[in-house]
C-alpha positions in Angstrom: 28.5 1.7 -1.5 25.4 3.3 0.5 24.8 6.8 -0.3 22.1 9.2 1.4 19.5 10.4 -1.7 18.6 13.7 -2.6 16.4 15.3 0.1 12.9 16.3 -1.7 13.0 13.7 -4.2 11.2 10.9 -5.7 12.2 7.7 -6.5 11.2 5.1 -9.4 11.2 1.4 -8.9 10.9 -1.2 -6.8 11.2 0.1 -2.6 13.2 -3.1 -1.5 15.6 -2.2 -4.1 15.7 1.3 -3.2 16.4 1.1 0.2 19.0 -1.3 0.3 20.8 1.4 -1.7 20.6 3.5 1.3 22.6 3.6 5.0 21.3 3.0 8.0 19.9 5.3 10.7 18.7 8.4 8.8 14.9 8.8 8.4 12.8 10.4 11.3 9.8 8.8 10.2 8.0 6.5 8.0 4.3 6.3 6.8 3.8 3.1 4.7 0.3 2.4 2.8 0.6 -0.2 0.7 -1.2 -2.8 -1.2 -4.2 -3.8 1.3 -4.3 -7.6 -0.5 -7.8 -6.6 -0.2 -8.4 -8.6 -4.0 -10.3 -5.1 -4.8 -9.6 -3.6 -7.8 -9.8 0.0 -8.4 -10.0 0.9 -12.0 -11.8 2.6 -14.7 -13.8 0.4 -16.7 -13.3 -0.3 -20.4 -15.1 -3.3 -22.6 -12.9 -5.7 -24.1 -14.8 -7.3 -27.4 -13.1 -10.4 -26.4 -14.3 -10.2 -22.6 -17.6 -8.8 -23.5 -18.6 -12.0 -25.4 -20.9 -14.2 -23.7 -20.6 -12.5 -21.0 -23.9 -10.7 -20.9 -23.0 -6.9 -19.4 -19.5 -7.9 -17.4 -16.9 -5.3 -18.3 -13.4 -5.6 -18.1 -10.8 -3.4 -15.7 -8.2 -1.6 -17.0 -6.1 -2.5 -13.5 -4.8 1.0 -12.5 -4.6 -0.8 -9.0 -5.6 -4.4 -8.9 -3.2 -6.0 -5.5 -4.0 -9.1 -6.0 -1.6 -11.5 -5.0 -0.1 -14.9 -6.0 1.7 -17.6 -4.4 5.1 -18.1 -6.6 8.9 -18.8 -6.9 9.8 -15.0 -5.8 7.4 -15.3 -2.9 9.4 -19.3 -2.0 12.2 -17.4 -2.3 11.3 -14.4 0.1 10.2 -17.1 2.9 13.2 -18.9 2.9 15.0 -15.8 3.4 13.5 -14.5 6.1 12.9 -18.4 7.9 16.8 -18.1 7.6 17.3 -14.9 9.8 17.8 -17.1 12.7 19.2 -14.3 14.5 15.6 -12.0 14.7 13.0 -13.0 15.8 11.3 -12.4 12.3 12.4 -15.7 11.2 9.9 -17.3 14.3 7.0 -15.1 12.7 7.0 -15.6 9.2 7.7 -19.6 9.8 5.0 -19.9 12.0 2.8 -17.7 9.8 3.4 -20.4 6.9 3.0 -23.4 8.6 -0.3 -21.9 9.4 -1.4 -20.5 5.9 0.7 -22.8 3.7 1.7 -21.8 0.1 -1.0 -18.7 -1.5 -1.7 -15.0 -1.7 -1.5 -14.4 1.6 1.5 -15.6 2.6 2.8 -13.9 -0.6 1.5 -10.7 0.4 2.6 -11.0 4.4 6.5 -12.2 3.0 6.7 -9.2 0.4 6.0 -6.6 3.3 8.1 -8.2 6.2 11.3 -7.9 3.9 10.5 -5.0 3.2 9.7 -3.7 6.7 13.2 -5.2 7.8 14.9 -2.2 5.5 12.5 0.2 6.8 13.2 -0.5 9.9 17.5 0.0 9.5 17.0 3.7 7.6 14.8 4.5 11.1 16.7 6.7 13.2 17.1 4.9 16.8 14.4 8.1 17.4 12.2 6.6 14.7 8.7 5.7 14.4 7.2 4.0 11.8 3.0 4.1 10.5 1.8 1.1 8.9 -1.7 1.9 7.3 -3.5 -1.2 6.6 -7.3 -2.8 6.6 -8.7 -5.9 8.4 -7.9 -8.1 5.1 -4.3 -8.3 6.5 -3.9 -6.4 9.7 -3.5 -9.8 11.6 -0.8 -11.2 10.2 1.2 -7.8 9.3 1.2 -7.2 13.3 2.9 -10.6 14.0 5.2 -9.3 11.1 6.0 -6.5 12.7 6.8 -7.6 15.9 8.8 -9.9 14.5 10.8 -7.0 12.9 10.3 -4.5 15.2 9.5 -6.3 18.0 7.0 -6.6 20.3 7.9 -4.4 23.0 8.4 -1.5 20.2 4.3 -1.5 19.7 2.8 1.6 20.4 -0.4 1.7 18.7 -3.6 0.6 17.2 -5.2 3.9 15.3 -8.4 3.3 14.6 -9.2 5.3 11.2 -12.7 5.8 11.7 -14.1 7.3 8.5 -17.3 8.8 7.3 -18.2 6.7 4.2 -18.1 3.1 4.0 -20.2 0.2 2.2 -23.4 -1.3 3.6 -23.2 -5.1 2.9 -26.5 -7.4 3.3 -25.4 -9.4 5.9 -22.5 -8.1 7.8 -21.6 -5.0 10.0 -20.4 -1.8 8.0 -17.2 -1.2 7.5 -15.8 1.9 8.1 -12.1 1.9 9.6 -8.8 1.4 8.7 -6.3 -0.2 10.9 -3.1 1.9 11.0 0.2 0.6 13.5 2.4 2.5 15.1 6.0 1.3 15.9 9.0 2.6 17.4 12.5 1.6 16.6 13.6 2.1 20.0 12.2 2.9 23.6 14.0 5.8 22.9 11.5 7.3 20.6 10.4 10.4 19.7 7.1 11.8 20.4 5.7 15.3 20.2 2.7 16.3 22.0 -0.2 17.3 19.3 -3.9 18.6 20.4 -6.8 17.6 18.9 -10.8 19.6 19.1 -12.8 18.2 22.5 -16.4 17.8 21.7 -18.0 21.4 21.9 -21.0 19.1 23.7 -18.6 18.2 26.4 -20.8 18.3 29.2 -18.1 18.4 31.8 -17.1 21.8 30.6 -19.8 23.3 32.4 -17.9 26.5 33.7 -17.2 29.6 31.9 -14.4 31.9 33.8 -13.8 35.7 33.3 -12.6 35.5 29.7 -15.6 33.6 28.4 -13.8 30.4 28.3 -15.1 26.8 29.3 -14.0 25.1 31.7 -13.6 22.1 34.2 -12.1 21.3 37.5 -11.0 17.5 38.6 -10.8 16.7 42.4 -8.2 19.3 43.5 -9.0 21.9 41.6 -7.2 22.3 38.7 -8.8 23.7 35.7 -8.5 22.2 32.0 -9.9 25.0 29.6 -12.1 23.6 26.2 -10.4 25.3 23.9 -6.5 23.6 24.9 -8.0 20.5 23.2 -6.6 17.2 23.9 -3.9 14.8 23.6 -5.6 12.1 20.5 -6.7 9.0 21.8 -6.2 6.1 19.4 -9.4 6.2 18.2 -9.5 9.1 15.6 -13.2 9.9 14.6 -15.3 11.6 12.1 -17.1 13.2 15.2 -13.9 14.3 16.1 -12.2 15.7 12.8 -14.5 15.8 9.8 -11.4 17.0 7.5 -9.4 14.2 9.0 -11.8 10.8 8.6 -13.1 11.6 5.1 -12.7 8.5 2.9 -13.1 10.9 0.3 -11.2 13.6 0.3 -12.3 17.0 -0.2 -12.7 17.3 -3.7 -9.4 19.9 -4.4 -7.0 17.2 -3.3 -9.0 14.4 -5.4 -6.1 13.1 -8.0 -8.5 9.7 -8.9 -6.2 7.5 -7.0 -9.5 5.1 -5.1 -7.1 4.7 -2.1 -6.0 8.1 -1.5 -5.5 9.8 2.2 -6.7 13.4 3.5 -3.8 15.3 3.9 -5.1 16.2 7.8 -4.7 12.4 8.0 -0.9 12.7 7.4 -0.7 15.9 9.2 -1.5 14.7 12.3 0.5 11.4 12.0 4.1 13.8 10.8 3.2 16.2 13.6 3.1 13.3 16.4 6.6 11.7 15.5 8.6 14.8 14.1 10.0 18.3 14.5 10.2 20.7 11.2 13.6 19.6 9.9 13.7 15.8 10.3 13.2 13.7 7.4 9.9 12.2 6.2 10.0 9.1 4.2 6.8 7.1 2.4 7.8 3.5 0.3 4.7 3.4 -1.2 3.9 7.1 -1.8 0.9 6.8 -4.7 0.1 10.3 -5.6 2.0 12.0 -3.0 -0.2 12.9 0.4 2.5 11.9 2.9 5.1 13.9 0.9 2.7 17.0 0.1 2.1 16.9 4.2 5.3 16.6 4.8 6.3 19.6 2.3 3.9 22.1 4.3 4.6 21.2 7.7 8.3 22.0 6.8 9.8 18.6 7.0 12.2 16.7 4.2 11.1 14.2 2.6 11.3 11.6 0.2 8.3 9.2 -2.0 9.2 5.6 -3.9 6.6 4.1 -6.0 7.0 1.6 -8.7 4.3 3.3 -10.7 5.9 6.1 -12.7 2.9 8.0 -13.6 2.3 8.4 -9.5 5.3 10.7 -9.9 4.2 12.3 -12.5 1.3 13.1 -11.1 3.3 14.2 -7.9 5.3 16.6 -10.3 3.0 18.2 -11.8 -0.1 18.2 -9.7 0.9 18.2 -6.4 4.1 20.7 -6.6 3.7 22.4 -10.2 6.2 25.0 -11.0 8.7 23.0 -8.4 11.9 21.0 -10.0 11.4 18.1 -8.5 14.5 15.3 -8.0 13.5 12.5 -9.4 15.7 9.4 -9.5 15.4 5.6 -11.6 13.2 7.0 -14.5 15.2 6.9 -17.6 16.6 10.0 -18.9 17.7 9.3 -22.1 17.3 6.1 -24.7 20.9 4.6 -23.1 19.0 4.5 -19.9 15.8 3.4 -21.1 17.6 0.1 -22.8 19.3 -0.7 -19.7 15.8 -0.6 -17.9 14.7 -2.6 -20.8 17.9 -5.5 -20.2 17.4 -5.0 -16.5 13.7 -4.9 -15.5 11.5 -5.3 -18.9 8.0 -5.3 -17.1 9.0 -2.1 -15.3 10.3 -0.9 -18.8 6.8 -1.6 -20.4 5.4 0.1 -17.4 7.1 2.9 -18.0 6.9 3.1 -21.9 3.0 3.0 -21.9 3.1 5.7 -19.7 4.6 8.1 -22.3 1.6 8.2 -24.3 -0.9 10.5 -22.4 -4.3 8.9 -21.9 -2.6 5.2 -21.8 -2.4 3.0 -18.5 -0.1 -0.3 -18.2 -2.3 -3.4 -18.4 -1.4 -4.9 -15.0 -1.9 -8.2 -15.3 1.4 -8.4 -17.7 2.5 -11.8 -18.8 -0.6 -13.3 -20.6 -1.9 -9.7 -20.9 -3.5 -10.8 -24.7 -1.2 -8.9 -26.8 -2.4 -5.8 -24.9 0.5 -3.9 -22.5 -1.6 -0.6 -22.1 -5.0 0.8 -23.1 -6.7 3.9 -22.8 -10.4 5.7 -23.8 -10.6 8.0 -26.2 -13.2 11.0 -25.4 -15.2 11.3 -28.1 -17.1 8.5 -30.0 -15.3 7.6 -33.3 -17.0 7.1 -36.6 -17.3 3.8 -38.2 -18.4 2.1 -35.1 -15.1 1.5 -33.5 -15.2 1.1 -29.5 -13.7 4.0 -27.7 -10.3 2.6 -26.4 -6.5 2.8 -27.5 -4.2 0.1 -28.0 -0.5 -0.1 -26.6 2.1 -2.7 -27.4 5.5 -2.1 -26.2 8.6 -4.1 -27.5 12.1 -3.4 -26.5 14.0 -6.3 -28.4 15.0 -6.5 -31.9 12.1 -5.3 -34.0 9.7 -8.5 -35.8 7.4 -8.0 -38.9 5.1 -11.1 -37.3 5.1 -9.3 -33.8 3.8 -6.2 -35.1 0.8 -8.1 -37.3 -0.3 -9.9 -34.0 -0.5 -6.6 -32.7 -2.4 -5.3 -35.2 -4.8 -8.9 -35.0 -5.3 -7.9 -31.6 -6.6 -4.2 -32.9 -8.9 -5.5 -34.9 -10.1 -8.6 -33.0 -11.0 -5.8 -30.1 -12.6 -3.5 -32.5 -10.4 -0.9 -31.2 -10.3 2.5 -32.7 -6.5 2.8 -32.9 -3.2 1.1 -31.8 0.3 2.1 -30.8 2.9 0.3 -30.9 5.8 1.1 -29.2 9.5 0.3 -29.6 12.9 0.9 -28.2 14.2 2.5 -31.6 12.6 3.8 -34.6 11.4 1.4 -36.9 12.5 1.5 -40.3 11.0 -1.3 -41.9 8.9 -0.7 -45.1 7.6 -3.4 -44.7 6.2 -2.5 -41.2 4.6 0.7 -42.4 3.0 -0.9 -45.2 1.6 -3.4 -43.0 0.1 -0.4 -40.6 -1.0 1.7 -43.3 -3.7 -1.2 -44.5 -5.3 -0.5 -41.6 -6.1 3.1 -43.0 -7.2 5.7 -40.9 -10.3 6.6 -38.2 -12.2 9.9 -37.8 -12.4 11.0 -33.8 -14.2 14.2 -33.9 -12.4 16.5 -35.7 -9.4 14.6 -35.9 -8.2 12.0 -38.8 -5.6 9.7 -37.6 -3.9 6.7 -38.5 -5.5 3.4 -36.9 -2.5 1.8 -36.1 0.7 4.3 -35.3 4.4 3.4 -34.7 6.1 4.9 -32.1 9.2 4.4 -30.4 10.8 5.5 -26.9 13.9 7.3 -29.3 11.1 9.7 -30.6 9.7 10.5 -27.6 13.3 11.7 -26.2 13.2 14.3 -29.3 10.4 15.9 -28.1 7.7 14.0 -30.5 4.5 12.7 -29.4 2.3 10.0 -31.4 -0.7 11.5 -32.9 -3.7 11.5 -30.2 -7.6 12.3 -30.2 -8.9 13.6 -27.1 -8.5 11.5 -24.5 -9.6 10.1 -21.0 -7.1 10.6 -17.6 -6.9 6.8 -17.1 -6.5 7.6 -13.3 -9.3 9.8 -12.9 -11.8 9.2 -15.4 -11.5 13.2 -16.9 -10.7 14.2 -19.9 -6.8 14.1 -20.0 -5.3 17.1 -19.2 -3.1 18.0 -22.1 -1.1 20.9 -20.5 0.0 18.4 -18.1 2.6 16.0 -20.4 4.5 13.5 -19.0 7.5 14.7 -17.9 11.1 13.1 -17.2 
């Protein structure tokens, strides 16, 4: 049965699966700024021993966003379901687009967002508007997308994002916009009017009347005064709002997410296409801009992201103090197992993110033995490189699981290791094997090289035993008052 969520809440998984979950004909509007497909990643940098070899001064990623994208059975399957919606004219645009681009990333990437602009596009209100934020990578196939979902005649816009910063290549123009589309559900859409700054060197606002304000008149005299602004043009400049076209935000909203908005950026967008009251919804919601505008200007809202250390970070560093809804993150062990039989790479996700200071190692599957890794602050004794080890395993505990592990602790030369389990392990056996690795000195701190750890103990309140570490996400040392939360 379809149920409306929570209001004010946050939701953990994947956003196709979360909005089918939902009715039709709700949301107000909808900012989405997902994966670009850009084949950027943007990461903190660690050094693999095994990577590092031969390889002169090439550093591995630690992946805390890598998008990336493959052609595979999932993305087969995705075609062929929307090449069979005979009845919209989506099915048109995605066939076309793969006769065009055949089987690979691309079409992958393009096929993973029209699905998932088809449900964004039935939780719209007939009122609705929708904001896709995207870059030149993809923007030309994601608009034949969307009119094949939305359809054509529901296009309003093409913002041009016009920010300060952007790289200076040898050989090609600078880049420095994003592309970000504008859709309605409907011609019944709504749209409020917003004002923007005119240029204070104007010329054409060469009169001043008898309250000191500029003005100018057009043909048949009627006056438009300076300081009443303007309705945006689609074009929005750093000449025109310095706070709004900063790549980089000002340093106070900084969370070390390389992607992240200014929050005037989504103030302006929530102010055009809503009213305080009506209901703000981002599928892709990171660490939380769209959400926190949303929050201040009054509106409802709701955030999905797969990633459940985004929330976190939403939680505790964007609304601290505030209780939070959140939904799809386990809340106790019976929930974490049936994540575990239901979805284990979200599950490993989600277990490496218990340990402060570790990140998931994205590239899951042939990952090396290695599920998460982190940096430790200080440089430990013994000549041990500065990272920390995460293996997560949510079936039925193995002795010869848990020594590949601890091969692949010593084969990186890592200063310590946790692996992580469902349950507590009992196993003599298993601590005898992790006690022969003895213990490291980090700073001040002794600690065992190689720790056991389970998702059971972190639901009584018990952490593994940690050196300082480094935020993965921001490259800062961790912030220890700030736990992981459920």
């Amino acid at each position: 049965m379809l149920t409306l969520p929570e209001l004010n809440s946050l939701h953990y998984g994947d956003n196709l699966h979360i909005l089918r979950q939902w009715p039709a004909n709700w949301v107000d509007i909808v900012y989405g700024d997902p994966p670009f497909n850009s084949k950027q990643q943007y990461n903190q940098l660690y050094a693999l021993e095994t990577e590092m070899a031969n390889k002169g001064t090439r550093a591995a990623s630690l992946k805390a966003f890598d998008d990336t994208w493959h052609w595979t059975a999932d993305a087969q399957a995705r075609v062929d379901e929307l090449t069979g919606r005979v009845a919209s004219p989506v099915h048109k645009a995605i066939g076309g687009l793969h006769q065009i681009l055949g089987d690979c990333g691309m079409m992958a990437y393009v096929s993973y967002m029209a699905i998932r602009l088809i449900e964004i596009k039935r939780v719209l209100k007939p009122t609705g508007t929708f904001y896709l934020h995207c870059d030149a990578t993809a923007s030309h196939y994601l608009k034949i997308a969307l009119d094949g979902v939305f359809g054509a005649e529901n296009f309003r816009n093409e913002i041009v994002w016009h920010y300060h910063m952007g790289n200076a290549p040898r050989k090609d123009f600078r880049r420095k916009h994003d592309t970000i589309f504008r859709y309605s559900k409907t011609a019944d859409y709504k749209s409020v009017d917003i004002r923007v700054p005119r240029r204070m060197d104007d010329s054409r606002y060469n009169k001043v009347d008898e309250n000191g304000r500029r003005y100018h008149e057009n043909g048949v005299g009627k006056r438009f005064y300076m300081d009443e602004g303007k309705i945006p043009d689609d074009v929005w400049s750093y000449c025109e709002d310095k706070k709004l076209t900063q790549l980089n935000s000002r340093a106070k909203e900084r969370l070390g997410y390389a992607t992240q908005k200014p929050l005037a950026l989504l103030d302006r967008i929530i102010r055009a296409s809503s009213n305080e009251g009506d209901i703000v919804l981002d599928p892709f919601c990171g660490c939380g801009t769209t959400v926190v505008a949303a929050d201040t200007l009054n509106r409802k809202w709701l955030g999905i992201d797969i990633n459940p250390s985004a929330l976190d970070v939403i939680k505790t560093q964007r609304f601290p103090g505030r209780d939070i809804p959140t939904y799809g993150v386990p809340a106790d062990l019976a929930s974490a197992a049936r994540l575990a039989g239901e979805h284990r790479r979200h599950f490993e996700i989600w277990a490496i993110n218990l340990i402060p200071g570790l990140a998931p190692n994205e590239r899951g599957g042939a990952d090396g033995g290695i599920d998460g890794i982190g940096n430790t602050l200080e440089t430990p004794d013994g000549g041990y490189a500065k990272i920390v080890l995460g293996q997560v395993k949510s079936g039925k505990f193995s002795l010869s699981h848990l020594r590949d592990f601890l091969h692949v602790v010593q084969r990186e030369n890592a200063v310590m290791g946790i692996y992580l389990t469902l349950e507590d392990v009992t196993s003599s056996a298993a601590r005898n094997e992790v006690a022969r690795l003895g213990t490291v000195q980090i700073g001040h701190h002794v600690l065992p090289r190689v720790q056991l750890y389970s998702v059971e103990s972190r639901f009584q309140g018990q952490l593994p035993r940690l050196p300082d570490m480094i935020n993965p996400y921001t490259g800062k040392p961790l912030l220890r008052a700030l736990p992981l939360t459920f």
